[in-house]
PDB file with one MODEL, atoms N, CA, C and O in Angstrom:
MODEL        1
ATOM      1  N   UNK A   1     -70.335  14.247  95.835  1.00  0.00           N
ATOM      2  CA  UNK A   1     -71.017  15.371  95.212  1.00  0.00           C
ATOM      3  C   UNK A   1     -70.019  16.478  94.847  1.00  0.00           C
ATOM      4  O   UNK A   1     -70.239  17.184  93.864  1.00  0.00           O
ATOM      5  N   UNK A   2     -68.720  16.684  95.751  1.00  0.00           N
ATOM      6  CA  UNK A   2     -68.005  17.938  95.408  1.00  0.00           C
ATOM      7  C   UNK A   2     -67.084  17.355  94.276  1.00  0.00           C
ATOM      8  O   UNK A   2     -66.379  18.111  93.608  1.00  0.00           O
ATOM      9  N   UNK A   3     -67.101  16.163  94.098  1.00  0.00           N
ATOM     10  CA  UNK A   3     -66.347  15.886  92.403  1.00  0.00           C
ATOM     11  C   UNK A   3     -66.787  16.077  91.377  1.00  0.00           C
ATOM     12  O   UNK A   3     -66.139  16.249  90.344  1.00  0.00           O
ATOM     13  N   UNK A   4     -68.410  16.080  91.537  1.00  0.00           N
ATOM     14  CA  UNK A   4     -69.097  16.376  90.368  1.00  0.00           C
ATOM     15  C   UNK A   4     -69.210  17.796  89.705  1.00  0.00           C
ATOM     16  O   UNK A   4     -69.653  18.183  88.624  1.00  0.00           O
ATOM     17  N   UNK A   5     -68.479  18.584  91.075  1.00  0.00           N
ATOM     18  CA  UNK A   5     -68.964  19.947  90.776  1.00  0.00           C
ATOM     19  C   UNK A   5     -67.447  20.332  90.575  1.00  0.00           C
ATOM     20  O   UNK A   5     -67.189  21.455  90.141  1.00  0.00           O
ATOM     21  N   UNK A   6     -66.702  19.681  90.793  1.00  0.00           N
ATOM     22  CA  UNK A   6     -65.583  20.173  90.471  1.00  0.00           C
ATOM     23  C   UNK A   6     -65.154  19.573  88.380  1.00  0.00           C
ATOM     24  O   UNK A   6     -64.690  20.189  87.421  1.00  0.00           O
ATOM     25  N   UNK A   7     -65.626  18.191  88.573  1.00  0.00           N
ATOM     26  CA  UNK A   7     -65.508  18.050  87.111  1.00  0.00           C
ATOM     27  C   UNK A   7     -66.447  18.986  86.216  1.00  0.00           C
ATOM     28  O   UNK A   7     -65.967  19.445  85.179  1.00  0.00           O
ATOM     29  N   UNK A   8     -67.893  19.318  86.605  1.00  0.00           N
ATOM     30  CA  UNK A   8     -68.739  19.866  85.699  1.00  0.00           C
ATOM     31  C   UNK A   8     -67.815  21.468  85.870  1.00  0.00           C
ATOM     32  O   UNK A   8     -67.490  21.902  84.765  1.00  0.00           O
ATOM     33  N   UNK A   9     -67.620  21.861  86.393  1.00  0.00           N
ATOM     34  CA  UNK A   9     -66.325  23.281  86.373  1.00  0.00           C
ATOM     35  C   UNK A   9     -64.996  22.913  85.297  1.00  0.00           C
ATOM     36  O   UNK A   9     -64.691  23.508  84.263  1.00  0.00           O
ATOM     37  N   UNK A  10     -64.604  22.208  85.673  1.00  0.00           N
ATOM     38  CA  UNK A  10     -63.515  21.844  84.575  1.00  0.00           C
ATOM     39  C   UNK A  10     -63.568  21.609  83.285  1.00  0.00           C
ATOM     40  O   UNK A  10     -62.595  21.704  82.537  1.00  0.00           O
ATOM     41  N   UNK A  11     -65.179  21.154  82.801  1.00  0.00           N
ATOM     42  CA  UNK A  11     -65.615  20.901  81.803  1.00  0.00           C
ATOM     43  C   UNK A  11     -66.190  22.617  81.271  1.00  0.00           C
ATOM     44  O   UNK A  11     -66.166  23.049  80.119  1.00  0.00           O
ATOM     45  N   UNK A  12     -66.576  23.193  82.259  1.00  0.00           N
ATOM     46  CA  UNK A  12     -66.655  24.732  81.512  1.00  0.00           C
ATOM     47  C   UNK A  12     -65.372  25.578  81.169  1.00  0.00           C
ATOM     48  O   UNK A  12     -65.139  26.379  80.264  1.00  0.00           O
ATOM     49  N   UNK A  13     -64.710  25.160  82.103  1.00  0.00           N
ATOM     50  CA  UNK A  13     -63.801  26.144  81.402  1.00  0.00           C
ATOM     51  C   UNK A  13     -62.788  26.141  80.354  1.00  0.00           C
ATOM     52  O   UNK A  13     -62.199  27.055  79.777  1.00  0.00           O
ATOM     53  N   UNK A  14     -62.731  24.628  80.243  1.00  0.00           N
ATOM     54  CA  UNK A  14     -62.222  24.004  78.844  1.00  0.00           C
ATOM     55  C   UNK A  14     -62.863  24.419  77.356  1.00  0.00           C
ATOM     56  O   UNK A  14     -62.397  24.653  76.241  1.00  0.00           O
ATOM     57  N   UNK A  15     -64.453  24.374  78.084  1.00  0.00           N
ATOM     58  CA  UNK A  15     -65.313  24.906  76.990  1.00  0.00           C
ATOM     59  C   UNK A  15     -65.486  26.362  76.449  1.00  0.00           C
ATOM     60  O   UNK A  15     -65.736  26.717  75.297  1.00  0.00           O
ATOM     61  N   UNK A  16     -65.232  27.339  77.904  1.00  0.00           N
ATOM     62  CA  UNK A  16     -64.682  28.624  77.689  1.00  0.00           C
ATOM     63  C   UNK A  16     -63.623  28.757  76.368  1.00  0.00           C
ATOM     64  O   UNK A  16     -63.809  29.331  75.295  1.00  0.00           O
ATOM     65  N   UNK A  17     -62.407  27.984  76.875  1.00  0.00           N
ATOM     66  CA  UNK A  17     -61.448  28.311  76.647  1.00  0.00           C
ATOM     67  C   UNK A  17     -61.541  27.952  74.865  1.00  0.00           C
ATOM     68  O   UNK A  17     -61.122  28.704  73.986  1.00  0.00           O
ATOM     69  N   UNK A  18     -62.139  26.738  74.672  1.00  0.00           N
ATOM     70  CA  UNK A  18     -62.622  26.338  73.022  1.00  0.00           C
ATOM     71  C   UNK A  18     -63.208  27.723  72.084  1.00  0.00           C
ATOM     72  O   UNK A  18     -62.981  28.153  70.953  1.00  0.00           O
ATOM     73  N   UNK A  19     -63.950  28.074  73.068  1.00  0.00           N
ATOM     74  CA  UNK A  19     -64.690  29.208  72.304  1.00  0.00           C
ATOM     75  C   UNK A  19     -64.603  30.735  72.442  1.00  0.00           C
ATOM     76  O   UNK A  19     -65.390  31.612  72.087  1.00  0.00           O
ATOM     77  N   UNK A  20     -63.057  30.813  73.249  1.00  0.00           N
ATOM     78  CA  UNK A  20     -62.646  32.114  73.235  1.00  0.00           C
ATOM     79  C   UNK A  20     -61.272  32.447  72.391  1.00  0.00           C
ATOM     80  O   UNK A  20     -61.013  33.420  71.684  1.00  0.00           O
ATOM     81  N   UNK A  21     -60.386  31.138  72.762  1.00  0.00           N
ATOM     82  CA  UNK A  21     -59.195  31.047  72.296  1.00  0.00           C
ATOM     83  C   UNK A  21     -59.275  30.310  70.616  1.00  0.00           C
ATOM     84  O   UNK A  21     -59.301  30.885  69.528  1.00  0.00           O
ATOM     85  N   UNK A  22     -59.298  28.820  70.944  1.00  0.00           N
ATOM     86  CA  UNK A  22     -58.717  27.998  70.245  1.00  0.00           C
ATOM     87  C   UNK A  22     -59.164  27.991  69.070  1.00  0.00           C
ATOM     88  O   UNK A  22     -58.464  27.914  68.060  1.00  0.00           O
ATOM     89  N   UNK A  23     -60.953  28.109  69.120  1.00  0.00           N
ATOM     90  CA  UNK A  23     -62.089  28.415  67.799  1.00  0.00           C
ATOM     91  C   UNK A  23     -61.596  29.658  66.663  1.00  0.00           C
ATOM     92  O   UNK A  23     -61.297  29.456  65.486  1.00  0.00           O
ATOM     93  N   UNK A  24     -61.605  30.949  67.359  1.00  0.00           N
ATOM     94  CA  UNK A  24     -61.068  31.900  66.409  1.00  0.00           C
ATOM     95  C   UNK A  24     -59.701  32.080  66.276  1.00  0.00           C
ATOM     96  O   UNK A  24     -59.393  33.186  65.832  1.00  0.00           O
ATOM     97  N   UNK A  25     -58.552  31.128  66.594  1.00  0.00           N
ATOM     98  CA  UNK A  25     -57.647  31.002  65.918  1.00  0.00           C
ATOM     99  C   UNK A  25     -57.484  29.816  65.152  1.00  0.00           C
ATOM    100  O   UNK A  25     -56.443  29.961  64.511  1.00  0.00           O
ATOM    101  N   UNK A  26     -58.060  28.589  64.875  1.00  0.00           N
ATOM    102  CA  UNK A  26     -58.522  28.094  64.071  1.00  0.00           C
ATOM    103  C   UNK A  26     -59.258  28.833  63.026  1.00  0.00           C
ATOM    104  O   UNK A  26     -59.062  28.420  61.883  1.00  0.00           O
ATOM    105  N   UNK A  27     -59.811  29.523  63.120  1.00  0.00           N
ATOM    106  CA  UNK A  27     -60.812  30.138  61.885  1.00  0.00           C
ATOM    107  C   UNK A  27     -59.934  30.970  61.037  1.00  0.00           C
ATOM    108  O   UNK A  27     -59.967  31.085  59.812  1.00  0.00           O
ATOM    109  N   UNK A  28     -58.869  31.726  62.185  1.00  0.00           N
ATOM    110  CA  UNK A  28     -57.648  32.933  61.409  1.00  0.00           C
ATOM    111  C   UNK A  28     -57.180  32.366  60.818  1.00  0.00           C
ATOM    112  O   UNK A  28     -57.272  32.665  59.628  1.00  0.00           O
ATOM    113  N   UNK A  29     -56.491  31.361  61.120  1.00  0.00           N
ATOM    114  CA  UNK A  29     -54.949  30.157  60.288  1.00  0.00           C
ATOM    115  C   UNK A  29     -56.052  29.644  58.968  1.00  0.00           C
ATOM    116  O   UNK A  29     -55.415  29.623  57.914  1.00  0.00           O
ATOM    117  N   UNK A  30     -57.535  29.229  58.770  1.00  0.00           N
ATOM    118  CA  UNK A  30     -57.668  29.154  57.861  1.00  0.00           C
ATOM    119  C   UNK A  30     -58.115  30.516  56.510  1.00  0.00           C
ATOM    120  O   UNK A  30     -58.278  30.432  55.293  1.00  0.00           O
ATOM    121  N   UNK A  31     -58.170  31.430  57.281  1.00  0.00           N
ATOM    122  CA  UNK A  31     -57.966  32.439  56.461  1.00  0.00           C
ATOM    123  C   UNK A  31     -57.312  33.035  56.077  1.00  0.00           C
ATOM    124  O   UNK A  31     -57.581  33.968  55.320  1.00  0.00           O
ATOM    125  N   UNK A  32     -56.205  32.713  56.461  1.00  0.00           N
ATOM    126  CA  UNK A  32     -54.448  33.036  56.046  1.00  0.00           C
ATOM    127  C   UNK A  32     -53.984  32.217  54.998  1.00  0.00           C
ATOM    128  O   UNK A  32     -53.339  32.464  53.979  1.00  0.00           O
ATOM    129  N   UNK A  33     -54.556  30.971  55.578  1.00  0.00           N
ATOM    130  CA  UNK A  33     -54.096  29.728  54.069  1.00  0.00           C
ATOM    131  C   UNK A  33     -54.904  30.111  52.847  1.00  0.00           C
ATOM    132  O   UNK A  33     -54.338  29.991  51.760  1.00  0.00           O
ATOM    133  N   UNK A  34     -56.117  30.545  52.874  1.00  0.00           N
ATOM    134  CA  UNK A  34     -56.862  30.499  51.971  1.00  0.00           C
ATOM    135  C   UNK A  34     -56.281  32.084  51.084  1.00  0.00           C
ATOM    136  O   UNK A  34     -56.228  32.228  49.862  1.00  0.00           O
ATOM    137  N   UNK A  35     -56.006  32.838  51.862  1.00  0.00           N
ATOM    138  CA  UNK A  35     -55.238  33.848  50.911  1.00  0.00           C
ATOM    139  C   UNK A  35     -54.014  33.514  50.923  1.00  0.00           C
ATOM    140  O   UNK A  35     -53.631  33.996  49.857  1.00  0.00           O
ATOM    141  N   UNK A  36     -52.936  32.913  51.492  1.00  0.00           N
ATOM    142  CA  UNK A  36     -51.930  32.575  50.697  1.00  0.00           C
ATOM    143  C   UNK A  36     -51.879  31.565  49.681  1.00  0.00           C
ATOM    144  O   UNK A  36     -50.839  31.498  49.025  1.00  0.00           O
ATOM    145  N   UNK A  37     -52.854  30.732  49.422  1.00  0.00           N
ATOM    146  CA  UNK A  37     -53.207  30.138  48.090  1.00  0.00           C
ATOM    147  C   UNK A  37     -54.176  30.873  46.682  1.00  0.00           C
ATOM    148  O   UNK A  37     -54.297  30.355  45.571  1.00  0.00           O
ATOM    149  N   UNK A  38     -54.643  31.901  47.038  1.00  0.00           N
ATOM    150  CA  UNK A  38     -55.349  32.887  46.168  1.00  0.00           C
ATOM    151  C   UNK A  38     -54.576  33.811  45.668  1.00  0.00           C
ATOM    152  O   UNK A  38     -55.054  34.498  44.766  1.00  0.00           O
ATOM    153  N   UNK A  39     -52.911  34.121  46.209  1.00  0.00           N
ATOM    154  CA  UNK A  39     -52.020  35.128  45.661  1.00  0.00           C
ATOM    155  C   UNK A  39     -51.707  35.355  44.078  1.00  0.00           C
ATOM    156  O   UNK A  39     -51.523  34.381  43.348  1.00  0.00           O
ATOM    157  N   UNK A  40     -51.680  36.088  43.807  1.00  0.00           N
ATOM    158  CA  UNK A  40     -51.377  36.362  41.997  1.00  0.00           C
ATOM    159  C   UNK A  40     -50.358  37.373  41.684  1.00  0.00           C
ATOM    160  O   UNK A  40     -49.777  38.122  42.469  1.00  0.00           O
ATOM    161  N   UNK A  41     -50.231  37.270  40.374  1.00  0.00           N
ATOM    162  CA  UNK A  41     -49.246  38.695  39.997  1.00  0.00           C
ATOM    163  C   UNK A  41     -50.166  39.748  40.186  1.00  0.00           C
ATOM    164  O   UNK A  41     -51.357  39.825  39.884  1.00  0.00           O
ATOM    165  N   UNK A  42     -48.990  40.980  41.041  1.00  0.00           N
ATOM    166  CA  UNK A  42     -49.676  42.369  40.943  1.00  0.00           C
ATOM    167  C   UNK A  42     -49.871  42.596  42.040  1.00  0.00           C
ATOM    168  O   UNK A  42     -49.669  43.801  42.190  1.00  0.00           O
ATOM    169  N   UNK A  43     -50.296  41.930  43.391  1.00  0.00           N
ATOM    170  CA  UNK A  43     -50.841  42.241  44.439  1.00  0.00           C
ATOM    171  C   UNK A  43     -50.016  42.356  45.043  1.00  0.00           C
ATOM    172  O   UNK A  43     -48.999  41.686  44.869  1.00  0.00           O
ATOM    173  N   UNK A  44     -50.198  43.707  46.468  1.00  0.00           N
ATOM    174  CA  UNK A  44     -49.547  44.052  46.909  1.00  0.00           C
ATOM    175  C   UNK A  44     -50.218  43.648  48.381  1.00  0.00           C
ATOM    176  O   UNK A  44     -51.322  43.790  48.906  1.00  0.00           O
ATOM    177  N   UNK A  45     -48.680  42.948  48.829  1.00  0.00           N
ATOM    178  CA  UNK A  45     -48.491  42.048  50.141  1.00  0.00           C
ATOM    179  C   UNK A  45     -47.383  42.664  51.474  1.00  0.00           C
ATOM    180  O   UNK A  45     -46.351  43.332  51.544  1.00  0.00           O
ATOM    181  N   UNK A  46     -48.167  42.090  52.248  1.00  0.00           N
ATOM    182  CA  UNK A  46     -46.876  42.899  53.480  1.00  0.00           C
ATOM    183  C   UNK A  46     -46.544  41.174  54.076  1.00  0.00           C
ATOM    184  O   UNK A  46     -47.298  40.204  54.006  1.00  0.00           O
ATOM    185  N   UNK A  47     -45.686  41.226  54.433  1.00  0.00           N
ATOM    186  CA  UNK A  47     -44.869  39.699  55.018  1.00  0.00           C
ATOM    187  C   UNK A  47     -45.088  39.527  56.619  1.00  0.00           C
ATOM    188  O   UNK A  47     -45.601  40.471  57.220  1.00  0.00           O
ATOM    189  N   UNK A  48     -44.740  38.424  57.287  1.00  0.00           N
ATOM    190  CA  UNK A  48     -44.599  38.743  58.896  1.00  0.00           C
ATOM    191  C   UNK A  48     -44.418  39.674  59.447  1.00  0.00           C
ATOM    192  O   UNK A  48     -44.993  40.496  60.160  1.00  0.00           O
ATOM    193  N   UNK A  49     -42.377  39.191  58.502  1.00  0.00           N
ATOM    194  CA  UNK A  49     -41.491  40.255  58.977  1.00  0.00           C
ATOM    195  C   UNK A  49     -41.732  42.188  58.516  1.00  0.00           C
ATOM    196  O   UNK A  49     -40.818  43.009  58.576  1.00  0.00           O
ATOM    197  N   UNK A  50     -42.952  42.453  58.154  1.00  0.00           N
ATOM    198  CA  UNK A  50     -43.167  43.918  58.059  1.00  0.00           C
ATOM    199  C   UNK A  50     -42.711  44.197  56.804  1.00  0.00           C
ATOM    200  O   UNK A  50     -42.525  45.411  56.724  1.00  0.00           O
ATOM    201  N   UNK A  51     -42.387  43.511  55.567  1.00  0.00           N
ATOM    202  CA  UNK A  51     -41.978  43.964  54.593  1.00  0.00           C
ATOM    203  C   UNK A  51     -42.993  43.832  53.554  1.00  0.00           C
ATOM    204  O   UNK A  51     -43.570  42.793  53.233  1.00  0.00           O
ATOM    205  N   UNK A  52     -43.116  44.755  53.165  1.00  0.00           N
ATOM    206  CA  UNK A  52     -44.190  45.420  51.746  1.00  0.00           C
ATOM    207  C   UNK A  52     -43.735  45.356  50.478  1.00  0.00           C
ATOM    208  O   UNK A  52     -42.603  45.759  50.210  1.00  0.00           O
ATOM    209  N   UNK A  53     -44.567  44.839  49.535  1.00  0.00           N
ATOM    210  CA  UNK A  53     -43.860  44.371  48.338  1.00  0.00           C
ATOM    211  C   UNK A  53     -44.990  44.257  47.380  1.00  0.00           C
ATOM    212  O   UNK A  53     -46.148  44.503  47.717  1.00  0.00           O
ATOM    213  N   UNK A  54     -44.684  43.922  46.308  1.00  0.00           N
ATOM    214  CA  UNK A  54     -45.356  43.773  45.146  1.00  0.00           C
ATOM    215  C   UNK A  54     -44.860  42.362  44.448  1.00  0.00           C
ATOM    216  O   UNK A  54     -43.798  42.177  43.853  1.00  0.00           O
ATOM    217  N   UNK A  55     -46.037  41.321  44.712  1.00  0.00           N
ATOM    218  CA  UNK A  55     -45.855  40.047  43.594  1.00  0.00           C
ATOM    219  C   UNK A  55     -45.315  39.716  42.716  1.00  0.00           C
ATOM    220  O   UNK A  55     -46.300  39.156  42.234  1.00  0.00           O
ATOM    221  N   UNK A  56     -44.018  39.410  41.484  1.00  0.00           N
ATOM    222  CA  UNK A  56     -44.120  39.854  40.541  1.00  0.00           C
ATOM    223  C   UNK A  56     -43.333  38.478  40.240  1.00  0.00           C
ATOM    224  O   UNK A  56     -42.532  38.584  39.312  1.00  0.00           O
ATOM    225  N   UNK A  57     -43.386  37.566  40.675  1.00  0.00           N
ATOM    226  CA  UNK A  57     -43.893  35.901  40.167  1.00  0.00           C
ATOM    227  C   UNK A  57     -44.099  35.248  41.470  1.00  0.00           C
ATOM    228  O   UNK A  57     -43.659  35.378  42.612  1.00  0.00           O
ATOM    229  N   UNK A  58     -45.186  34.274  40.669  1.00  0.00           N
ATOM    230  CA  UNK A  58     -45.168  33.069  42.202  1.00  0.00           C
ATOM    231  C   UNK A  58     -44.985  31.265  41.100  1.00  0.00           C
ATOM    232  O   UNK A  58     -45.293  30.752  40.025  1.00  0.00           O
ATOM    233  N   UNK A  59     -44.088  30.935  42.718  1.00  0.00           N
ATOM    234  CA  UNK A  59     -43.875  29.543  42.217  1.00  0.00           C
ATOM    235  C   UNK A  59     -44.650  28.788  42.787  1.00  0.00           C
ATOM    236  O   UNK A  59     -45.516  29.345  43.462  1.00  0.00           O
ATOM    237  N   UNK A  60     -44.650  27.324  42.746  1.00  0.00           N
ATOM    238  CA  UNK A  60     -45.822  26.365  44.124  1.00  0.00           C
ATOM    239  C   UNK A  60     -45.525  26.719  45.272  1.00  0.00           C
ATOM    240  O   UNK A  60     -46.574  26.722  45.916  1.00  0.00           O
ATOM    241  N   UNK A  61     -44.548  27.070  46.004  1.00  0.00           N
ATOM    242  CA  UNK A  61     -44.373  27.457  47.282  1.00  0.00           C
ATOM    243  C   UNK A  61     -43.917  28.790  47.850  1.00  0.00           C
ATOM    244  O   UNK A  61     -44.231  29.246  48.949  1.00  0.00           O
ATOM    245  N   UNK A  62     -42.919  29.495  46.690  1.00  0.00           N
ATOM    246  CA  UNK A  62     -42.585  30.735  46.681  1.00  0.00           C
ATOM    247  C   UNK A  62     -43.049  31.662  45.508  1.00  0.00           C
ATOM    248  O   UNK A  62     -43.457  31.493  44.359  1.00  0.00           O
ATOM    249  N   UNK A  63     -42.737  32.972  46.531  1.00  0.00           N
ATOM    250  CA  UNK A  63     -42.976  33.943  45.582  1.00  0.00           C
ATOM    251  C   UNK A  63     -42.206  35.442  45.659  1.00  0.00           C
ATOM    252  O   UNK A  63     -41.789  36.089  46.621  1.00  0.00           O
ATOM    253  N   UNK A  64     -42.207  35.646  44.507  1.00  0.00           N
ATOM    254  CA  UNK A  64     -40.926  36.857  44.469  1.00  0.00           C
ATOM    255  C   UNK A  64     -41.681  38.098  44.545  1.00  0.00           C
ATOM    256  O   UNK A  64     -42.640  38.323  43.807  1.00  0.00           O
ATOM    257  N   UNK A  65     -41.111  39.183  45.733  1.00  0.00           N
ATOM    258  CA  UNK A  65     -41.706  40.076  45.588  1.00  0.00           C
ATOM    259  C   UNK A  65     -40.646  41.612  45.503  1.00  0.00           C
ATOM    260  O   UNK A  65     -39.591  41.850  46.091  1.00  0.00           O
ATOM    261  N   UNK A  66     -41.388  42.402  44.592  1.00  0.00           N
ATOM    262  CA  UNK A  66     -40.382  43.498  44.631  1.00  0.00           C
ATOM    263  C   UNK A  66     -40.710  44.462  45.494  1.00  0.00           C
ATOM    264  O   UNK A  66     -41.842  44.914  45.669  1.00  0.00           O
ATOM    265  N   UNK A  67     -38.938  45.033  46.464  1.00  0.00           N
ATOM    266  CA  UNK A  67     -39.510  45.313  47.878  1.00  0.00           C
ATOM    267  C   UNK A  67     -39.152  47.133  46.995  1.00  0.00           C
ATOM    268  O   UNK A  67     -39.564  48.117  47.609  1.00  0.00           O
ATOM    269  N   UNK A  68     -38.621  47.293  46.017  1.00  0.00           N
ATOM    270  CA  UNK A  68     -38.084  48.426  45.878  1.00  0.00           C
ATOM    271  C   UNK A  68     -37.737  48.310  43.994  1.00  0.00           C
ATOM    272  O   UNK A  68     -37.806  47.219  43.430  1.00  0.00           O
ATOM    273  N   UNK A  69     -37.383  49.587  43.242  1.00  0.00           N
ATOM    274  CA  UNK A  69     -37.151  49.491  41.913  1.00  0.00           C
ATOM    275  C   UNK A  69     -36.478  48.147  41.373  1.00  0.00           C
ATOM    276  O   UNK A  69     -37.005  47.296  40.655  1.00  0.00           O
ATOM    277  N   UNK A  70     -34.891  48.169  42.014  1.00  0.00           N
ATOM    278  CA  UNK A  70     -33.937  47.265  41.431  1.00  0.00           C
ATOM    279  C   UNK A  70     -34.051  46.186  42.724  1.00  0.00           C
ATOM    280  O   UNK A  70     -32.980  45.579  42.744  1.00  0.00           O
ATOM    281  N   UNK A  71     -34.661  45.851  43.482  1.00  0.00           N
ATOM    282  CA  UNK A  71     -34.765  45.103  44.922  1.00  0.00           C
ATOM    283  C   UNK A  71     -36.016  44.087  44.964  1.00  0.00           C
ATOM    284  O   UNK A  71     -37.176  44.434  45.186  1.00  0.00           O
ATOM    285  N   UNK A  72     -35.658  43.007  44.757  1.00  0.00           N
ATOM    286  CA  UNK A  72     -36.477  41.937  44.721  1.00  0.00           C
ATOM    287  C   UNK A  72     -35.773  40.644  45.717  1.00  0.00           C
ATOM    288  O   UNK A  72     -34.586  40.331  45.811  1.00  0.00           O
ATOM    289  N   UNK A  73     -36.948  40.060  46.385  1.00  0.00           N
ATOM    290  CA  UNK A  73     -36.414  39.012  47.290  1.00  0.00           C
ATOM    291  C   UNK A  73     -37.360  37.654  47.355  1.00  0.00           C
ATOM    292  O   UNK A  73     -38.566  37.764  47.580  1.00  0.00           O
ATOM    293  N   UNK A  74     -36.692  36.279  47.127  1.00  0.00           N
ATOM    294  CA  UNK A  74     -37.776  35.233  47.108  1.00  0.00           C
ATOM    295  C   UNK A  74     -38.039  34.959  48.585  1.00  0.00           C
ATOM    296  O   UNK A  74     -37.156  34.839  49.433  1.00  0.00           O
ATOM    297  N   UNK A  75     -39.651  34.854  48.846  1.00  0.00           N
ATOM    298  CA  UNK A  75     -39.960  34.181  50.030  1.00  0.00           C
ATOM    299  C   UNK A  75     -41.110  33.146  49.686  1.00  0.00           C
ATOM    300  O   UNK A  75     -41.871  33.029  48.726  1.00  0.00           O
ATOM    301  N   UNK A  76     -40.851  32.172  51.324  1.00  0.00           N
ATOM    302  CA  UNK A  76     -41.932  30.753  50.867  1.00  0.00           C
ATOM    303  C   UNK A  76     -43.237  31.562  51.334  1.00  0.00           C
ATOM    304  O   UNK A  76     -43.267  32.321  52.303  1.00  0.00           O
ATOM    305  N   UNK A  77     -44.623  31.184  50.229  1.00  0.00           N
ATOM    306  CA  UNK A  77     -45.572  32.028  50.379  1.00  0.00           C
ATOM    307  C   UNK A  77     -45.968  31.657  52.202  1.00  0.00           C
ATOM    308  O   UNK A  77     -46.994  32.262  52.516  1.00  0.00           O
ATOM    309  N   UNK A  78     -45.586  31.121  52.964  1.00  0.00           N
ATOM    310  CA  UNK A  78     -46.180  31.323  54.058  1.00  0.00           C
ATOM    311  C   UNK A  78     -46.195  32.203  54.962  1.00  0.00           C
ATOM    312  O   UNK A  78     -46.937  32.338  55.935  1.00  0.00           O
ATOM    313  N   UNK A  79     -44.998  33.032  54.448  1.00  0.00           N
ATOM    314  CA  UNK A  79     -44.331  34.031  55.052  1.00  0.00           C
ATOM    315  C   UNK A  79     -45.268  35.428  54.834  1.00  0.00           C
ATOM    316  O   UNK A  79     -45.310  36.351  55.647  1.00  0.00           O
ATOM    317  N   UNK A  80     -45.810  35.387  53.897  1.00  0.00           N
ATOM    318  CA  UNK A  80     -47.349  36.368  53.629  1.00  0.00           C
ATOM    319  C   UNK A  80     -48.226  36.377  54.504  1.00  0.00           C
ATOM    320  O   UNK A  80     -49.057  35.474  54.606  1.00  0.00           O
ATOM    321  N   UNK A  81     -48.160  37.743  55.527  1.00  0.00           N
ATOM    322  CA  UNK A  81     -49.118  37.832  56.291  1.00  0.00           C
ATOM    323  C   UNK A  81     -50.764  38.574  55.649  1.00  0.00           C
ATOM    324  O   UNK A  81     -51.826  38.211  56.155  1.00  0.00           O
ATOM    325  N   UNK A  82     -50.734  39.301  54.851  1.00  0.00           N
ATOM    326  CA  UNK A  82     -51.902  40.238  53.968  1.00  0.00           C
ATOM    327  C   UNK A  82     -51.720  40.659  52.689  1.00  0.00           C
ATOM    328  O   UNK A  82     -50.752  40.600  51.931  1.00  0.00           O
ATOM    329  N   UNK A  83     -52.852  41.108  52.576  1.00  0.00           N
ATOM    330  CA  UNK A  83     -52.891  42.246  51.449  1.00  0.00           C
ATOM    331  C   UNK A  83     -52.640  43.241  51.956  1.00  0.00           C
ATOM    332  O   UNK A  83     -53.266  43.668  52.927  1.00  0.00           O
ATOM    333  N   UNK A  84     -51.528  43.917  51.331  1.00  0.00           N
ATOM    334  CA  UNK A  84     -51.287  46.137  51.776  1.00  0.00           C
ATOM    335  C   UNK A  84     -52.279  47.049  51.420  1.00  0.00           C
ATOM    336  O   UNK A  84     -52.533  47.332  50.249  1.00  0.00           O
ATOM    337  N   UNK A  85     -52.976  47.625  52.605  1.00  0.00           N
ATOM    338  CA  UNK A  85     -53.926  47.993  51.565  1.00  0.00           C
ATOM    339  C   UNK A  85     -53.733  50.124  51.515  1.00  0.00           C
ATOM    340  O   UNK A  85     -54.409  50.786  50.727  1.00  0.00           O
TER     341      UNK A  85
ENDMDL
END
């Protein structure tokens, strides 16, 4: 009897853990992909690394953003954490 209660425990907190942790970061990572595939010219993006920029081409995987007047740098769009708002 105390195995049963020890597996039906183990089975909750796995289940905890599905629906505290693992669920809404699954849900984030697909809402990150889904705006780093929606990116366009013009929009203004901030990166991982904290850098703020403006779109101003995208390739299939990268995209160039200008961090400053004469200052432009290519990154792979995964590196896009948002929109700046």
């Amino acid at each position: 009897m105390q195995n049963i209660y020890n597996i039906v425990i183990f089975i909750g907190i796995f289940a905890l853990m599905y629906f505290f942790v693992i669920r809404p970061q699954n849900k984030r990572n697909k809402e990150l992909k889904l705006l780093q595939e929606s990116l366009k010219v013009g929009d203004k993006v901030v990166t991982f690394a904290g850098i703020y920029g403006e779109i101003v081409e995208i390739g299939t995987s990268t995209v160039i953003l200008k961090i400053s007047q004469k200052t432009e740098i290519k990154l792979e769009r995964v590196a896009i954490r948002g929109l700046a708002s």
